[in-house]
Each structure stands twice: as C-alpha cells, then as structure tokens.
C-alpha positions in Angstrom: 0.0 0.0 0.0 1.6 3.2 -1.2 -0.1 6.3 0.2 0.2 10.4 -0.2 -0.7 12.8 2.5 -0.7 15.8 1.4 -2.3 19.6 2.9 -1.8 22.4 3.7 0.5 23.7 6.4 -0.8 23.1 9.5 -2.8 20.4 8.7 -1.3 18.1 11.1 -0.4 16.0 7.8 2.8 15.2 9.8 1.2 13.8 13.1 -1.0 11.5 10.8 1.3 10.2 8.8 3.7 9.2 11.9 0.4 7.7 13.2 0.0 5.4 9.9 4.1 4.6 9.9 3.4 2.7 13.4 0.2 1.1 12.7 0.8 -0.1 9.3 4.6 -0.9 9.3 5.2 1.6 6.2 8.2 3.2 5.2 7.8 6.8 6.0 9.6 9.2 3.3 8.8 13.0 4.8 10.6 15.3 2.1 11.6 18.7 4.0 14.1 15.8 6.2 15.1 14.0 3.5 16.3 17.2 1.5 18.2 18.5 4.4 19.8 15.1 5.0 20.6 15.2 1.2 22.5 19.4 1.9 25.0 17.2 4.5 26.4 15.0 2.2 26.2 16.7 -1.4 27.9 19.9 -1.7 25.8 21.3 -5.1 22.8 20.5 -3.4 23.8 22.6 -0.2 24.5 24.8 -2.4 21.0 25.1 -4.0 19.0 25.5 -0.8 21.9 26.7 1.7 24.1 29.2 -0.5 21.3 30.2 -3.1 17.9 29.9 -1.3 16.4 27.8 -4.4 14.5 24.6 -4.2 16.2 21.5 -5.7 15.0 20.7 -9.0 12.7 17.7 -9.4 15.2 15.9 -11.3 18.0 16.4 -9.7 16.2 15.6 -6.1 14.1 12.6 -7.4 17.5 10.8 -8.7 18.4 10.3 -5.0 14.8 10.0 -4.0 14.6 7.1 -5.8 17.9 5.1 -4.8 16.2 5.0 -1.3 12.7 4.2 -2.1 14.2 1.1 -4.4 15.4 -0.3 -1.1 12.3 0.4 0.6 9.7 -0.6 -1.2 10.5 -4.0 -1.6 11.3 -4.3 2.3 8.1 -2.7 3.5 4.3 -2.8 3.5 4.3 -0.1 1.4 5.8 3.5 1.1 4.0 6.5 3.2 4.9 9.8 1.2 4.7 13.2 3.3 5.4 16.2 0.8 6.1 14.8 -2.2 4.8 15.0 -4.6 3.8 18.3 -4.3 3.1 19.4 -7.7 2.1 17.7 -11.5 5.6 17.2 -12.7 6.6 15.8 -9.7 3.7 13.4 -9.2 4.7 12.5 -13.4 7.9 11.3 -12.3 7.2 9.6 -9.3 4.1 7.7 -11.2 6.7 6.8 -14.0 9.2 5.1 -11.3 6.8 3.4 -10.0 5.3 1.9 -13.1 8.9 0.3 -14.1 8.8 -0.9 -10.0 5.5 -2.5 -10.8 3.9 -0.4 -8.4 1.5 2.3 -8.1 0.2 4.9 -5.5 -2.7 3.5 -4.1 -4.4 6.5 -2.9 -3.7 10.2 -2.0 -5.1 11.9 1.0 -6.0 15.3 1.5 -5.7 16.7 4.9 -8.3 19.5 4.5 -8.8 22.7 6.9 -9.5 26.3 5.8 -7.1 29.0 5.0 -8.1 30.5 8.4 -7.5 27.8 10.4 -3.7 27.1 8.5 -3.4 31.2 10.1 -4.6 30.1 13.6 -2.3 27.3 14.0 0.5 28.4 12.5 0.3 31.9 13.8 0.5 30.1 17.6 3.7 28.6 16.8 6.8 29.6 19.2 10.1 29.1 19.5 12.5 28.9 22.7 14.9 31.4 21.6 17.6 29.3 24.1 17.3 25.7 23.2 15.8 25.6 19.7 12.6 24.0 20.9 9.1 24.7 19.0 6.2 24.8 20.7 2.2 25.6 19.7 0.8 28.2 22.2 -3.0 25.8 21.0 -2.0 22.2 20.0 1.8 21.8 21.9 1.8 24.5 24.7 5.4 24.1 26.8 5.1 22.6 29.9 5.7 24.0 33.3 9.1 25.4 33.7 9.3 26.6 30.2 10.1 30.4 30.6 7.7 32.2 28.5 9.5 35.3 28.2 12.2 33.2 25.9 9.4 32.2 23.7 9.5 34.2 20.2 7.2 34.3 16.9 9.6 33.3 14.0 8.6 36.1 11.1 7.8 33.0 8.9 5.0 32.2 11.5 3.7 35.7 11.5 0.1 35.5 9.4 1.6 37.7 6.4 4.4 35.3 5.5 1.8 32.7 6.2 -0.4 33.6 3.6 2.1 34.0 1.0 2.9 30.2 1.6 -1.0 29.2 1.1 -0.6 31.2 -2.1 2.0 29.0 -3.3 0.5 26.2 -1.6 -2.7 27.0 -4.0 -0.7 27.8 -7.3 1.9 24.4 -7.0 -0.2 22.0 -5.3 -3.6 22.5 -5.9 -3.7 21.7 -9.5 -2.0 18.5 -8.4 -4.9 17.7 -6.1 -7.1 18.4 -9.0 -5.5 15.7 -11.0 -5.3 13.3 -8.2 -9.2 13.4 -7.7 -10.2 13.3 -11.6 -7.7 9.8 -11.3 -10.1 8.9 -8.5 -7.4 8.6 -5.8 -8.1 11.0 -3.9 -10.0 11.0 -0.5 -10.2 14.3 1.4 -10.5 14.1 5.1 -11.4 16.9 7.6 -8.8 17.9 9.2 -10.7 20.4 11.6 -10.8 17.5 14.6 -9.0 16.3 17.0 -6.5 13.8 15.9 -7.9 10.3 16.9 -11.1 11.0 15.0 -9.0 12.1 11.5 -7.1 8.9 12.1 -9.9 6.9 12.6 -11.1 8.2 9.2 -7.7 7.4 7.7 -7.3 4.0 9.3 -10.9 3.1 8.0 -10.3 4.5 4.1 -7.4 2.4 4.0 -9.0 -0.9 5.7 -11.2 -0.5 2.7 -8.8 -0.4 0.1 -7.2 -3.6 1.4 -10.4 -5.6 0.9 
C-alpha cells in the first residue's frame, strides 16, 4: 500500500502520517528531512538550498529520491509519502518510477482545513529562543518550567508570511490535487478535529482499500 498525504501547512499531515508509519509498518519518506539530510552530504545541493535559497530541482532531487525508495519498497508494507509529490511534474515522475517498479500509488489523502485555520495554527507557533525548541501556544503548549519570556514568533510564523505560503501552496499543489481526484485517488478528510477522530477516518479509508 503506497499512500500520499498531502495539505496544507498546519494540517497536522505530519502527526498522521507518523500515526500510519506505526500502525501499518510503512516506510515513511517526509521530504523537508530527507532534503536537508541530502545538503549534508552533497555539496551542489547545499548549495541550491543553503548558499542560493532555491528549491532543488525535481530531477536532480528525485534521482536520490529514488535510490532510497528502491530499497524500501521492496522491504516494506508499502511506502508512506509526506510532501512529495507536491506538484504535477513531480507526481509525473514519481508515477513513472513506480510503473517500471510494478507499483503504483494506491491513494492520496487530503488533509483539508480552511485558510483560516492554517493562520490560527501556525500563527500560535513559538520558539525557545535558548534551546531551539518549538512549541504551539494551542496544539503543543510548553510545559511547566518553560520560561515564556524566551518564547519568540519566528517572522515566517507571522500570518503575512503565512499567507504568502498558502498562495504557493494554491498555485503548485492545488492543481496536483485536482488531477489526483479526476484519477479517482483522492479522499479528502477533515482535518478540523482532534487527531484520533482524522485517524480513525484514515485507518478506516485504507481498511477499505485492502479488501
């Protein structure tokens, strides 16, 4: 069982998908981690994201993608993909690799809330300006002990430079999710409720699909 999870930020895509990993023994393949583990050990792709600010192009990225998803997907239930694909050409390549691997995504699933809820959650985010640590003022608050006054609001967490991300989220992706439902694999899921109940949902969709 291959599966997407995509949405938009602060959908809590993340949390699911971890969920899924442990129940369902998949491979989980998040991209954002996998890129910066890519910047330690291949200088013209540091470059790219480090030096330059650019995102890695498709090609270039998917050519290592796919050296670690041929050892996976044979030696797993299935592959769990969180940000990636997150756009047509991208979702074109990774359908062609797995056609040669005899494979195929199985379903995508969209992690849906509205624009002002991605605001709300996102705008709540904080970060311990001594130890690194982020925490979410609504879903992750920090515990007792935390000193609040070291607590900041990164400016990429601020609701301006959040909505320029849901714009790009909407011009890249959207048309992706488009596609993805006209294929008739995609589910969306509300993604306006407390965890358990969106897992539930997901666990149930894909107990479906096996029979």
């Amino acid at each position: 069982m291959n599966i997407l999870l995509i949405g938009p930020q602060g959908s809590g895509k993340g949390t699911q998908a971890r969920l899924l990993v442990e129940k369902l023994g998949l491979f989980y393949f998040e991209m954002g981690g996998f890129i910066r583990d890519l910047a330690k050990n291949n200088a013209e792709i540091s470059k790219i994201i480090n030096k330059e600010g650019k995102l890695v192009p498709d090609d270039m990225f998917f050519f290592a993608m796919k050296e670690l998803l041929g050892e996976k997907i044979k030696s797993n239930n299935g592959i769990l993909l969180d940000g990636f694909p997150r756009n047509i050409n991208q979702y074109q390549i990774l359908k062609n690799w797995f056609d040669e691997q005899g494979e195929k995504l199985n379903v995508a699933f969209l992690i849906d809330i509205s624009e002002e809820e991605t605001i709300r959650r996102l705008s709540a985010r904080r970060q311990d300006s001594k130890t690194g640590k982020i925490y979410n003022l609504i879903t992750a608050p920090p515990p007792d002990g935390v000193d609040e006054s070291n607590l900041i609001q990164r400016e990429d967490d601020k609701p301006e430079a959040i909505k320029k991300r849901l714009q790009e989220y909407n011009n890249v992706t959207i048309p992706l999710v488009e596609l993805l439902e006209k294929e008739g694999i995609l589910i969306k899921i509300n993604g306006e409720r407390p965890i358990e109940a969106i897992q539930n949902d997901l666990v149930r969709e894909i107990n479906s699909l096996i029979k």
